[in-house]
HTML snippet that shows the backbone in 3Dmol.js (N, CA, C, O; Angstrom):
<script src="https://3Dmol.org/build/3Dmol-min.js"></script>
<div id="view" style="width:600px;height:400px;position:relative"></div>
<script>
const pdb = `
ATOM      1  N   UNK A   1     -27.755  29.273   1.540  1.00  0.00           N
ATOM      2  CA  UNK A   1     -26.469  29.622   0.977  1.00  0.00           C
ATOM      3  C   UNK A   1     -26.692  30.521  -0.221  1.00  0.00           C
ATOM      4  O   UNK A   1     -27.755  30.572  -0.839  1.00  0.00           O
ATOM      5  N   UNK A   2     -25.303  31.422  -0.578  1.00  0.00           N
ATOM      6  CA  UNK A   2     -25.874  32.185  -1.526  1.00  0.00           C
ATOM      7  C   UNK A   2     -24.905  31.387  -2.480  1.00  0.00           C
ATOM      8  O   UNK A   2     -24.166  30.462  -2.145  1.00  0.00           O
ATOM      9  N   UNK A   3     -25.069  31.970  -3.820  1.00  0.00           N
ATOM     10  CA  UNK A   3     -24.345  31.546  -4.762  1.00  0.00           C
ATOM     11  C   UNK A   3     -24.519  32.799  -6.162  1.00  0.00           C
ATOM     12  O   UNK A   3     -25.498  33.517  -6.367  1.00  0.00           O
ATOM     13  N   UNK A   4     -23.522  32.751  -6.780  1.00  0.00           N
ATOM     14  CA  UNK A   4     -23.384  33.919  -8.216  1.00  0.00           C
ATOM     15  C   UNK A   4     -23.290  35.037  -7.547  1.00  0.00           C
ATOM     16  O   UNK A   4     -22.526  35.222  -6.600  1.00  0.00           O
ATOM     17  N   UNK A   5     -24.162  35.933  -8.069  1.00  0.00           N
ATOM     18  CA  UNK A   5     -24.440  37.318  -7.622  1.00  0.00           C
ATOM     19  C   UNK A   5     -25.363  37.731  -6.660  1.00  0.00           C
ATOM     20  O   UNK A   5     -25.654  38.927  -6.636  1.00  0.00           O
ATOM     21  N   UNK A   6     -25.877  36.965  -5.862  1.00  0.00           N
ATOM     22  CA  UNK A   6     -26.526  36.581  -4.598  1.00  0.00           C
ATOM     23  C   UNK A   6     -25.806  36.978  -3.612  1.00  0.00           C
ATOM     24  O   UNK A   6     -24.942  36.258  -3.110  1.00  0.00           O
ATOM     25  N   UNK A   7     -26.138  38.482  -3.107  1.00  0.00           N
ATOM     26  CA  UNK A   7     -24.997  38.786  -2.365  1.00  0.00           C
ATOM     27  C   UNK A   7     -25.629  38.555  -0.553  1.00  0.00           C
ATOM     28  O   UNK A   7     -24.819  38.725   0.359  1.00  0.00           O
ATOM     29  N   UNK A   8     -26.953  38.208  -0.261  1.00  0.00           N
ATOM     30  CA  UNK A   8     -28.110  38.315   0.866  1.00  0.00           C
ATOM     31  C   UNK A   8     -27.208  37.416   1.238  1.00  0.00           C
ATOM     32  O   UNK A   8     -27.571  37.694   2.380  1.00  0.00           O
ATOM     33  N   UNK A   9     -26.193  36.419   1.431  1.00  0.00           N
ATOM     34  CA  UNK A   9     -25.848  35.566   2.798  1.00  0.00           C
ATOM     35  C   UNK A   9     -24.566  36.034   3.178  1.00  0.00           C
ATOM     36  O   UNK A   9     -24.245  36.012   4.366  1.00  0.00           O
ATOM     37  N   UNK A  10     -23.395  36.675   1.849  1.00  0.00           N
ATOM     38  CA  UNK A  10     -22.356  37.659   2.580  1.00  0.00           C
ATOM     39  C   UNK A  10     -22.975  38.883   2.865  1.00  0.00           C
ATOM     40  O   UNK A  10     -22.097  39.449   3.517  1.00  0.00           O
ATOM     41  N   UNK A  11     -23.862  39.605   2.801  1.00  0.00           N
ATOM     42  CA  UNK A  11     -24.552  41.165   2.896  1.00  0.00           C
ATOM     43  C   UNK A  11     -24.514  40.695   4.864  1.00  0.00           C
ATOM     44  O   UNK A  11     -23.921  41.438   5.647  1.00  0.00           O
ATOM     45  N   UNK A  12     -25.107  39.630   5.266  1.00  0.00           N
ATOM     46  CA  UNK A  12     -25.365  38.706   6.501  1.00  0.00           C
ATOM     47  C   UNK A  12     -24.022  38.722   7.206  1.00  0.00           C
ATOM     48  O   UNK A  12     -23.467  39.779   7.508  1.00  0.00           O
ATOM     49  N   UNK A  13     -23.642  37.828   7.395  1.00  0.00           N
ATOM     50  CA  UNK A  13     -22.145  37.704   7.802  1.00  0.00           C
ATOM     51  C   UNK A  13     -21.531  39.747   7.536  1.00  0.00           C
ATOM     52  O   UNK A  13     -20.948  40.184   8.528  1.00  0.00           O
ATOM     53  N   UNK A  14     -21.653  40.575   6.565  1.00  0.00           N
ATOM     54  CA  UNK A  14     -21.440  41.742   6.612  1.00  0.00           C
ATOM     55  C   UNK A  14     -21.669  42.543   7.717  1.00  0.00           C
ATOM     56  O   UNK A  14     -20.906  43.465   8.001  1.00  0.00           O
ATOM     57  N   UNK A  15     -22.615  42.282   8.338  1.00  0.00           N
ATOM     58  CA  UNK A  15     -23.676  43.116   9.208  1.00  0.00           C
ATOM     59  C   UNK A  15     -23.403  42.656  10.044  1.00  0.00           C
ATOM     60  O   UNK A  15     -23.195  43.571  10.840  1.00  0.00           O
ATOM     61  N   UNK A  16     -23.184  41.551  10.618  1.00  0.00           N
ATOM     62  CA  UNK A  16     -22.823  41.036  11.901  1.00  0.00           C
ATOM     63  C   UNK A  16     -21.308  41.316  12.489  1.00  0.00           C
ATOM     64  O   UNK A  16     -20.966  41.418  13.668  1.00  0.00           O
ATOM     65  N   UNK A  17     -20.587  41.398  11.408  1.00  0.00           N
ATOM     66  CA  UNK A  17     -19.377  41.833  11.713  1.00  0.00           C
ATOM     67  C   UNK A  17     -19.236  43.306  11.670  1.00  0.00           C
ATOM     68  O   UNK A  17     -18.112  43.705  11.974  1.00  0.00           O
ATOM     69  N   UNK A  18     -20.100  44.195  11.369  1.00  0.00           N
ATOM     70  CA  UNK A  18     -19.929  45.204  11.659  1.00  0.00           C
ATOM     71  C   UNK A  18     -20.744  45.873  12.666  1.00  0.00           C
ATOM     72  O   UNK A  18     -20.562  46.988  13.155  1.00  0.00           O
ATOM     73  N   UNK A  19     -21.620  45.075  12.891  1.00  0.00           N
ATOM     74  CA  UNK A  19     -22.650  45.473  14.201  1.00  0.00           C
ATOM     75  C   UNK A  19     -21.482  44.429  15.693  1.00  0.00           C
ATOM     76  O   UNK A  19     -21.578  44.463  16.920  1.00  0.00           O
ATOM     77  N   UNK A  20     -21.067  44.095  15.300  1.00  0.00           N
ATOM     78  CA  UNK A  20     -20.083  43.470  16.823  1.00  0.00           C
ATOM     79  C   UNK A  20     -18.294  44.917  16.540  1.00  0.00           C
ATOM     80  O   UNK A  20     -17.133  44.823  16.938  1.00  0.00           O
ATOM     81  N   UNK A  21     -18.746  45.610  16.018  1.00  0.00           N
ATOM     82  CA  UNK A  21     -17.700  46.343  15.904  1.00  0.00           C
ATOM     83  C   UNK A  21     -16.221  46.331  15.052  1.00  0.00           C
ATOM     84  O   UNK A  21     -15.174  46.913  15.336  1.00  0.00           O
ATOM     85  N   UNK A  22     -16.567  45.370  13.803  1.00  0.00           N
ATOM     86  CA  UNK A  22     -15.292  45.197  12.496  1.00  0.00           C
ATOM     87  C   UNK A  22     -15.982  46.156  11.653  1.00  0.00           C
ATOM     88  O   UNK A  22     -17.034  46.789  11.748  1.00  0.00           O
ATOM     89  N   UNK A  23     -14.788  46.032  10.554  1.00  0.00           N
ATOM     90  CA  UNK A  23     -15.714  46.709   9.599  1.00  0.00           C
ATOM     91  C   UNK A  23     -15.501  45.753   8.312  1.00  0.00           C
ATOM     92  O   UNK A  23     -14.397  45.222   8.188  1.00  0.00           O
ATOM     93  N   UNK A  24     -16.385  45.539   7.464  1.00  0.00           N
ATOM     94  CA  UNK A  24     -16.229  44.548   6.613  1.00  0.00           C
ATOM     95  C   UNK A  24     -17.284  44.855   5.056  1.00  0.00           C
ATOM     96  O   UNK A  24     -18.388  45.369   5.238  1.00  0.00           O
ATOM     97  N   UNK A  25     -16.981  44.615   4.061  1.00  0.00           N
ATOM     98  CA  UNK A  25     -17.944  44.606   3.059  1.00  0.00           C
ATOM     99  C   UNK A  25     -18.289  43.353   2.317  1.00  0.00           C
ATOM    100  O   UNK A  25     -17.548  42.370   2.294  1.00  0.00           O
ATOM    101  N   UNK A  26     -19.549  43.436   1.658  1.00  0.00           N
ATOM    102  CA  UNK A  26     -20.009  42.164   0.711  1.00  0.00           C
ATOM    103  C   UNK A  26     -19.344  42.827  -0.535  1.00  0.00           C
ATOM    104  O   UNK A  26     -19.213  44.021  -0.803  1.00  0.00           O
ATOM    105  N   UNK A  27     -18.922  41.598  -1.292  1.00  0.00           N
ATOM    106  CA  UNK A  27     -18.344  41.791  -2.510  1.00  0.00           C
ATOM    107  C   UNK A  27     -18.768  40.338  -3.344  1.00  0.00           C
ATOM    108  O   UNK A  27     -18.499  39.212  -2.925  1.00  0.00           O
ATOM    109  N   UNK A  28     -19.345  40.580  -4.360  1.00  0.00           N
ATOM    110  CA  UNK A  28     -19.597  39.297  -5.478  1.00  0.00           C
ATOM    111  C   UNK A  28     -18.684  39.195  -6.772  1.00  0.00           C
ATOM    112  O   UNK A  28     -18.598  38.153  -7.422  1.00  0.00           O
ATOM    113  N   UNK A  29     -17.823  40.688  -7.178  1.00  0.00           N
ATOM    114  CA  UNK A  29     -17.649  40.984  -8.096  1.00  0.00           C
ATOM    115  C   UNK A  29     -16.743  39.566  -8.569  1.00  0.00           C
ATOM    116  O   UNK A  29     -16.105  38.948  -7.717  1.00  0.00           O
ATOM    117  N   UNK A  30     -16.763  39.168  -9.891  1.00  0.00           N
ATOM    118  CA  UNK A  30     -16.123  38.281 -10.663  1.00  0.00           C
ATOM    119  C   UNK A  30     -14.343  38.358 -10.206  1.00  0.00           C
ATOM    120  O   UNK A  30     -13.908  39.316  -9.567  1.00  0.00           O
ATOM    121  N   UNK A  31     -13.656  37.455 -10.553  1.00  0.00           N
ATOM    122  CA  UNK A  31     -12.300  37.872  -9.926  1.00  0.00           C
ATOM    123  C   UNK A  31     -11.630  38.147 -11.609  1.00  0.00           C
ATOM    124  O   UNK A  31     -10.432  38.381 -11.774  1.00  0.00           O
ATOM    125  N   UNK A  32     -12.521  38.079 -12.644  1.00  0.00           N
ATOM    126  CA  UNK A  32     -12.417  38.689 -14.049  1.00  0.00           C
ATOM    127  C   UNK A  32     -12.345  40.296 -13.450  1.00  0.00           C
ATOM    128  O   UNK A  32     -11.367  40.969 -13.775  1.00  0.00           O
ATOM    129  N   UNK A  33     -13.166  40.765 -12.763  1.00  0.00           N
ATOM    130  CA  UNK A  33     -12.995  42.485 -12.579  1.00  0.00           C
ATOM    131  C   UNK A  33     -12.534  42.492 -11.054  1.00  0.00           C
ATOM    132  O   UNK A  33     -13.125  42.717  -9.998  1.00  0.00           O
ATOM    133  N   UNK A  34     -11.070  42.108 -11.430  1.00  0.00           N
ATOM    134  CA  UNK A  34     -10.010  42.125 -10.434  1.00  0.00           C
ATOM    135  C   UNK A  34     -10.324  43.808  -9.648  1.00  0.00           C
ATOM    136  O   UNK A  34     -10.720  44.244  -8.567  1.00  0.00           O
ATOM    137  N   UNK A  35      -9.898  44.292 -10.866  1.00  0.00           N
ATOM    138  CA  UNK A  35      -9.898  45.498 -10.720  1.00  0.00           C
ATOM    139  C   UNK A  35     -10.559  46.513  -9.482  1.00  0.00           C
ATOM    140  O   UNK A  35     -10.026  47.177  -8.592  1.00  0.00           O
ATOM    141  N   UNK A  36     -12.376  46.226  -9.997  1.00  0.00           N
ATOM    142  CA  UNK A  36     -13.306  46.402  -9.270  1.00  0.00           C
ATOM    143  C   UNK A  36     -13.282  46.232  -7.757  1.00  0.00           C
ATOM    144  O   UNK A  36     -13.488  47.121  -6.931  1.00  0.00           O
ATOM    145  N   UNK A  37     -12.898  44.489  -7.437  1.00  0.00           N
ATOM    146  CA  UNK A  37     -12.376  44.560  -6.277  1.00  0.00           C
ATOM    147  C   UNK A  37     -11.433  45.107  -5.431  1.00  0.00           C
ATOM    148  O   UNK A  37     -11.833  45.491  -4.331  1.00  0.00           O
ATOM    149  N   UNK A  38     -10.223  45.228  -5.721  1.00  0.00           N
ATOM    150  CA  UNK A  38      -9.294  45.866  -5.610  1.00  0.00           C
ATOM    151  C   UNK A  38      -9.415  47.489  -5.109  1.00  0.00           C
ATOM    152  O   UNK A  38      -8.798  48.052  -4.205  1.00  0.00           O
ATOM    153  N   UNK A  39     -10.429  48.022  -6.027  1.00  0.00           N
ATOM    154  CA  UNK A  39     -11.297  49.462  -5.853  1.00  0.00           C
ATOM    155  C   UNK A  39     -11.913  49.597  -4.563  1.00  0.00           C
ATOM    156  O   UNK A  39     -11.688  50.430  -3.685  1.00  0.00           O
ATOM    157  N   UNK A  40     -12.792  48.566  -4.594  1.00  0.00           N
ATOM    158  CA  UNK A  40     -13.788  48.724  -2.911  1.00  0.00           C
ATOM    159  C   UNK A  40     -13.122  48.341  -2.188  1.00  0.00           C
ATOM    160  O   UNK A  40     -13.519  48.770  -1.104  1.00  0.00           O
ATOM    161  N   UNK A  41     -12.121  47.642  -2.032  1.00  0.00           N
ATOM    162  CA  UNK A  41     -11.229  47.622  -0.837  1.00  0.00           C
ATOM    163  C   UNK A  41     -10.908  48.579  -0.467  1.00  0.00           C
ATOM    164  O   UNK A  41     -11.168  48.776   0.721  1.00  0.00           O
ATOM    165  N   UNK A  42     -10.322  49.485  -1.079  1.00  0.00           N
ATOM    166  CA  UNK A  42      -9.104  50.677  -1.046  1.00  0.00           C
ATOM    167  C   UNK A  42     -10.065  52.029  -1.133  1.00  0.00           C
ATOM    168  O   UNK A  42      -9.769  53.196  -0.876  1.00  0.00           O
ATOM    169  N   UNK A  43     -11.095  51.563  -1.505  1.00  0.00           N
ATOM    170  CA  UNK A  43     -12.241  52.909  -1.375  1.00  0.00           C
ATOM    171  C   UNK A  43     -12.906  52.837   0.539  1.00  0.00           C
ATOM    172  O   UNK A  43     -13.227  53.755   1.293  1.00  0.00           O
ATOM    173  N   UNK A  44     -12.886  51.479   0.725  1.00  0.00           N
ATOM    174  CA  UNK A  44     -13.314  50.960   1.950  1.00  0.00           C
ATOM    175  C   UNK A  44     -12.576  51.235   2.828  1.00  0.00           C
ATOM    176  O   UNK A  44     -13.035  51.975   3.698  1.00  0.00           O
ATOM    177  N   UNK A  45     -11.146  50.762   2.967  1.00  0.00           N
ATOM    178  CA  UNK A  45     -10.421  50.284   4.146  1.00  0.00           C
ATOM    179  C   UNK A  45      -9.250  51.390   3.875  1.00  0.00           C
ATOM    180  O   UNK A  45      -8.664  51.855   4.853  1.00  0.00           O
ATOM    181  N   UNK A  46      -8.850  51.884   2.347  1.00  0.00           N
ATOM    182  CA  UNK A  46      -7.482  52.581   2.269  1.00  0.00           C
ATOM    183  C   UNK A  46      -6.413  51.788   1.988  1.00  0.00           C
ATOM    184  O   UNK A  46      -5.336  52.158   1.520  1.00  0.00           O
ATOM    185  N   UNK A  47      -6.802  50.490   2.343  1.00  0.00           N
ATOM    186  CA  UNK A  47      -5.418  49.682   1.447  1.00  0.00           C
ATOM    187  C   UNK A  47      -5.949  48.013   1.679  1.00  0.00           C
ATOM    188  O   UNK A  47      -6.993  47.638   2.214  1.00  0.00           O
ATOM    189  N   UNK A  48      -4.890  47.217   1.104  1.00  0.00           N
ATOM    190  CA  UNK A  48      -5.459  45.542   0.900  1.00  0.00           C
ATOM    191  C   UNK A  48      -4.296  44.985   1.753  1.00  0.00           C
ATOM    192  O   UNK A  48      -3.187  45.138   1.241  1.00  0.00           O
ATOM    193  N   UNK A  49      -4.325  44.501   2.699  1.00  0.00           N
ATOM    194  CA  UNK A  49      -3.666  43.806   3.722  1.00  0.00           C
ATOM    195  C   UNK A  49      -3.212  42.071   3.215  1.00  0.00           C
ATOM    196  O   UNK A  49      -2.217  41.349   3.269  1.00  0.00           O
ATOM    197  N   UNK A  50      -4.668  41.991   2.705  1.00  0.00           N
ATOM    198  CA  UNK A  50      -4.549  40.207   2.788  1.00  0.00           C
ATOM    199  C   UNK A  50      -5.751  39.860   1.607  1.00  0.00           C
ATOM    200  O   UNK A  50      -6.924  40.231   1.584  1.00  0.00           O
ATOM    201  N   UNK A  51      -5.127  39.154   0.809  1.00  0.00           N
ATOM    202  CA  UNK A  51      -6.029  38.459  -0.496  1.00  0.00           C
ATOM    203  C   UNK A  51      -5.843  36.922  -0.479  1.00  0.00           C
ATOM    204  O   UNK A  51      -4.874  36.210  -0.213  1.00  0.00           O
ATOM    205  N   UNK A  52      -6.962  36.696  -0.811  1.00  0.00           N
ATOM    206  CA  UNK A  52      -7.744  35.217  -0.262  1.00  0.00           C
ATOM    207  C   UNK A  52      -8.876  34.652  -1.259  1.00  0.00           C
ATOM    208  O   UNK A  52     -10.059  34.957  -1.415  1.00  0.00           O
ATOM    209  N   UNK A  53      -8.031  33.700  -1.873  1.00  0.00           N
ATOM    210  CA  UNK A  53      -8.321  33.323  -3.260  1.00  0.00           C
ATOM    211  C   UNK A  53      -9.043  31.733  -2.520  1.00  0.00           C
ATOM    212  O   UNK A  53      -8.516  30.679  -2.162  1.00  0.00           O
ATOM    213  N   UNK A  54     -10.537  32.252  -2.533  1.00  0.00           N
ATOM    214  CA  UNK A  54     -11.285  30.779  -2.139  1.00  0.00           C
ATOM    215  C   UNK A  54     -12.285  30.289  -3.219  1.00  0.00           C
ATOM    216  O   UNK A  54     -13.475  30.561  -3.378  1.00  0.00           O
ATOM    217  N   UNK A  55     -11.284  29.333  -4.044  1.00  0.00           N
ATOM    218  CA  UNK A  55     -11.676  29.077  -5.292  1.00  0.00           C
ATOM    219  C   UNK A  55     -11.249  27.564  -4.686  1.00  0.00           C
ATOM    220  O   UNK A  55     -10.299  27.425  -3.914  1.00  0.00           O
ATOM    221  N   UNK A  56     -12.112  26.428  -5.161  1.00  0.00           N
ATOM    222  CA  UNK A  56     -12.103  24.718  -5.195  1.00  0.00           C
ATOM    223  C   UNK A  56     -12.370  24.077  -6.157  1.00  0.00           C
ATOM    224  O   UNK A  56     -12.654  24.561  -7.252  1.00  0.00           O
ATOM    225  N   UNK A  57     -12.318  22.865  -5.881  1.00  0.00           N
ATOM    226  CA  UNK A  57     -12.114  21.942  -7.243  1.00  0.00           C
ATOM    227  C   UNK A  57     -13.138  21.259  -6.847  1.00  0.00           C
ATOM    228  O   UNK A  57     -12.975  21.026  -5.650  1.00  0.00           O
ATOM    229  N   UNK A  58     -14.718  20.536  -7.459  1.00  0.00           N
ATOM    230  CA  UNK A  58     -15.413  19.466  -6.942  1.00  0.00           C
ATOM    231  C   UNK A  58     -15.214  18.631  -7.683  1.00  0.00           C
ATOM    232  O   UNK A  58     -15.338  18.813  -8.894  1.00  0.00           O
ATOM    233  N   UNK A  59     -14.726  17.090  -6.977  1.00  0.00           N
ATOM    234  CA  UNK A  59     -14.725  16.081  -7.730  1.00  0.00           C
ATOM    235  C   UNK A  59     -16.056  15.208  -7.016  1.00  0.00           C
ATOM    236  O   UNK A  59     -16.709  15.437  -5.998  1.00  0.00           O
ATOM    237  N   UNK A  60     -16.141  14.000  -8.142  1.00  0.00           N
ATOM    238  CA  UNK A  60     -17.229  13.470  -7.119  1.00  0.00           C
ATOM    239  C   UNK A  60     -16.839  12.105  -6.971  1.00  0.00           C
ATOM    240  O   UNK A  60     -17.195  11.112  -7.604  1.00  0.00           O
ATOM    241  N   UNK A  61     -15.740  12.285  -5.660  1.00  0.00           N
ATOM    242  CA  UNK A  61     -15.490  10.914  -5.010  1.00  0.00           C
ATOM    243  C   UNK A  61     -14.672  11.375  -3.407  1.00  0.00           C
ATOM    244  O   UNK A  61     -13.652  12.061  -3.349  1.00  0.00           O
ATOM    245  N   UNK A  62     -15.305  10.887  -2.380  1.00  0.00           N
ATOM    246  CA  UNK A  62     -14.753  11.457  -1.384  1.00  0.00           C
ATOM    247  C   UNK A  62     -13.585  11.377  -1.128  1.00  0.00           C
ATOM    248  O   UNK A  62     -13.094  10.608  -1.954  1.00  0.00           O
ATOM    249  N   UNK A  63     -12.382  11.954  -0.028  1.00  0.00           N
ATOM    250  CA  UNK A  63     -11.094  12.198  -0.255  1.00  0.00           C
ATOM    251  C   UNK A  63     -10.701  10.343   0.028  1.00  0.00           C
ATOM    252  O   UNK A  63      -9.862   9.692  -0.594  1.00  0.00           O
ATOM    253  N   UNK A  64     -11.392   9.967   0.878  1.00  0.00           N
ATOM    254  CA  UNK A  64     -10.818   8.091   1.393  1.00  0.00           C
ATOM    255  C   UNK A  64     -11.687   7.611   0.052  1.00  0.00           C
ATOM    256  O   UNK A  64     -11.939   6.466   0.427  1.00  0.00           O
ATOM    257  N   UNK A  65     -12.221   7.704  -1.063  1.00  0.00           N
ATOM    258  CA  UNK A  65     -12.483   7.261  -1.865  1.00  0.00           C
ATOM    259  C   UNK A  65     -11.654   7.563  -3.359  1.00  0.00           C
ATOM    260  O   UNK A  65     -11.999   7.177  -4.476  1.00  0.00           O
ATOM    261  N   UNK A  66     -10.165   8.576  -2.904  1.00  0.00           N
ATOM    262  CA  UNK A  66      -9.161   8.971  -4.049  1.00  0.00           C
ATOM    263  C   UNK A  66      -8.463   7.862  -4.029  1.00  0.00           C
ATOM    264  O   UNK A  66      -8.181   7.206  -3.026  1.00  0.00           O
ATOM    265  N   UNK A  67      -8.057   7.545  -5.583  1.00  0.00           N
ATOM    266  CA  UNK A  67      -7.484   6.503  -5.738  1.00  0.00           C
ATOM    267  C   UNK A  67      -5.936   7.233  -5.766  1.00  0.00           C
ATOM    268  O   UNK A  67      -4.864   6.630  -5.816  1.00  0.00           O
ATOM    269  N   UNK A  68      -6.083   8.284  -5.733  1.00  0.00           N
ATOM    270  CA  UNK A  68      -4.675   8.577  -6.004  1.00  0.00           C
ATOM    271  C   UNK A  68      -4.007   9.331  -7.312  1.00  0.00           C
ATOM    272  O   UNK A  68      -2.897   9.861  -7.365  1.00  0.00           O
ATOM    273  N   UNK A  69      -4.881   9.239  -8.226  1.00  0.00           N
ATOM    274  CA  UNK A  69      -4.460   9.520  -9.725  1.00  0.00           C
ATOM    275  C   UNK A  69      -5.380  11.135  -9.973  1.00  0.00           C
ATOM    276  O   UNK A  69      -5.095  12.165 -10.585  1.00  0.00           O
ATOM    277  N   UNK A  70      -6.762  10.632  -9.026  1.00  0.00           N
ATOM    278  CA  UNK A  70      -7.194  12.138  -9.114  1.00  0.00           C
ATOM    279  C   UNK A  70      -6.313  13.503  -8.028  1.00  0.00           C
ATOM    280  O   UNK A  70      -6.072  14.671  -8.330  1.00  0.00           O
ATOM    281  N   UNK A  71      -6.068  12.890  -6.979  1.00  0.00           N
ATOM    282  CA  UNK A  71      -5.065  13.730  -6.709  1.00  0.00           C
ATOM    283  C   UNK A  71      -4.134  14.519  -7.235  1.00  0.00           C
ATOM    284  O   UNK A  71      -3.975  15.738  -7.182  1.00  0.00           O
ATOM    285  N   UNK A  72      -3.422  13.492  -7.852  1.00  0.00           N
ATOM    286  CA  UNK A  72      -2.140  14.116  -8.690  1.00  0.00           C
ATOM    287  C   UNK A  72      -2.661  15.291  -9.660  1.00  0.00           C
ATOM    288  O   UNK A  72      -2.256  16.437  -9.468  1.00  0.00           O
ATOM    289  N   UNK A  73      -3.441  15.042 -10.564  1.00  0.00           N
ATOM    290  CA  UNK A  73      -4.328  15.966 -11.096  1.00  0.00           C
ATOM    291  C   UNK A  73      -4.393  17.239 -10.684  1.00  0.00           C
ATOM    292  O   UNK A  73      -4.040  18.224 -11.332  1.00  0.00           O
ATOM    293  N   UNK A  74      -4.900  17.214  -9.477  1.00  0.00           N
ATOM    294  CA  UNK A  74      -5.208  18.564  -8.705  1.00  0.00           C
ATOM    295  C   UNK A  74      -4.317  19.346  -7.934  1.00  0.00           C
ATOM    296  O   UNK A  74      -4.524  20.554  -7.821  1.00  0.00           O
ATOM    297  N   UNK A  75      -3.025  18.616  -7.209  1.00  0.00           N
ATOM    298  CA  UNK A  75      -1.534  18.766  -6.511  1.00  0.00           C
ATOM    299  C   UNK A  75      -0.982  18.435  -7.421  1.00  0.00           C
ATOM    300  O   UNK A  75      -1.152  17.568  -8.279  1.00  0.00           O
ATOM    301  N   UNK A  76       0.221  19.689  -7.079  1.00  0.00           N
ATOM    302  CA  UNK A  76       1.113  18.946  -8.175  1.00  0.00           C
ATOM    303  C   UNK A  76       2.385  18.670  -7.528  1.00  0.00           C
ATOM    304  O   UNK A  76       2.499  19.361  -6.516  1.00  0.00           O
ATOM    305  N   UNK A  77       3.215  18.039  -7.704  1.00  0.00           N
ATOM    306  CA  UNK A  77       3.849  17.024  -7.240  1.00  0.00           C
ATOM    307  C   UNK A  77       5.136  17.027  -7.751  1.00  0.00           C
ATOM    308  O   UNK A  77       5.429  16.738  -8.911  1.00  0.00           O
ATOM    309  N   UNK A  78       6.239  17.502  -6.484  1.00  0.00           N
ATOM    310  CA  UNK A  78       6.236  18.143  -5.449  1.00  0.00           C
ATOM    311  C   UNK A  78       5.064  18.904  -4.458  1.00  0.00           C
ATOM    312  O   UNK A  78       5.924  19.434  -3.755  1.00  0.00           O
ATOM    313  N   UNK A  79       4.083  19.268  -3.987  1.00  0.00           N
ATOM    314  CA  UNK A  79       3.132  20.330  -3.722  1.00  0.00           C
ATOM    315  C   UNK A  79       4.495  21.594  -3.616  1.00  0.00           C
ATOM    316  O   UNK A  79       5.666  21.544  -3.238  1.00  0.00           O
ATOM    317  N   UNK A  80       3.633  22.639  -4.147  1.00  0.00           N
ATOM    318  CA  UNK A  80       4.128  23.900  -4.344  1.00  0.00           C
ATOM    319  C   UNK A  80       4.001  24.948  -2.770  1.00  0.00           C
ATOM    320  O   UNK A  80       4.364  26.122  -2.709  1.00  0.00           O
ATOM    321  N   UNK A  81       3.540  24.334  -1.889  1.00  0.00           N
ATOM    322  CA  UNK A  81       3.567  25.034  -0.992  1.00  0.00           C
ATOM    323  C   UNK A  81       4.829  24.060   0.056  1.00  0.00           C
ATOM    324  O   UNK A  81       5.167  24.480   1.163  1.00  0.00           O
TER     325      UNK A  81
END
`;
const viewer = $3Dmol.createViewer("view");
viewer.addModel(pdb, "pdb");
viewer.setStyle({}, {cartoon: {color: "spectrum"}});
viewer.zoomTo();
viewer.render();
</script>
């Protein structure tokens, strides 16, 4: 697995999707230099279709091990979706 600025396991998944005929890029940049990203998209593709914010929370207790209170914490309640 990669992790930080370790871009060798999306560079992977990159190549495969563009050797089966997509076209796709590795990107590490911070989502601090929004910007940046935003750039290689639109330098890449010509425009941004779809943004996909895969950011998580680790707690350390499995989900059948939530008591319930850490939940709330993390959803908020109503859930917003």
């Amino acid at each position: 697995m990669g992790g930080g600025s370790d871009i060798s396991v999306a560079q992977k998944v990159t190549d495969q999707i563009n050797a089966a005929g997509g076209q796709a890029v590795a990107d590490t940049n911070s989502v601090e230099d929004g910007q940046r990203i935003v750039e290689r998209a639109m330098d890449t593709f010509g425009r941004v279709d779809v943004v996909v914010n895969n950011a998580g929370i680790l707690r350390d207790a499995s989900f059948a091990q939530n008591d319930g209170r850490r939940m709330g914490r993390d959803i908020p309640s109503p859930p917003a979706w």
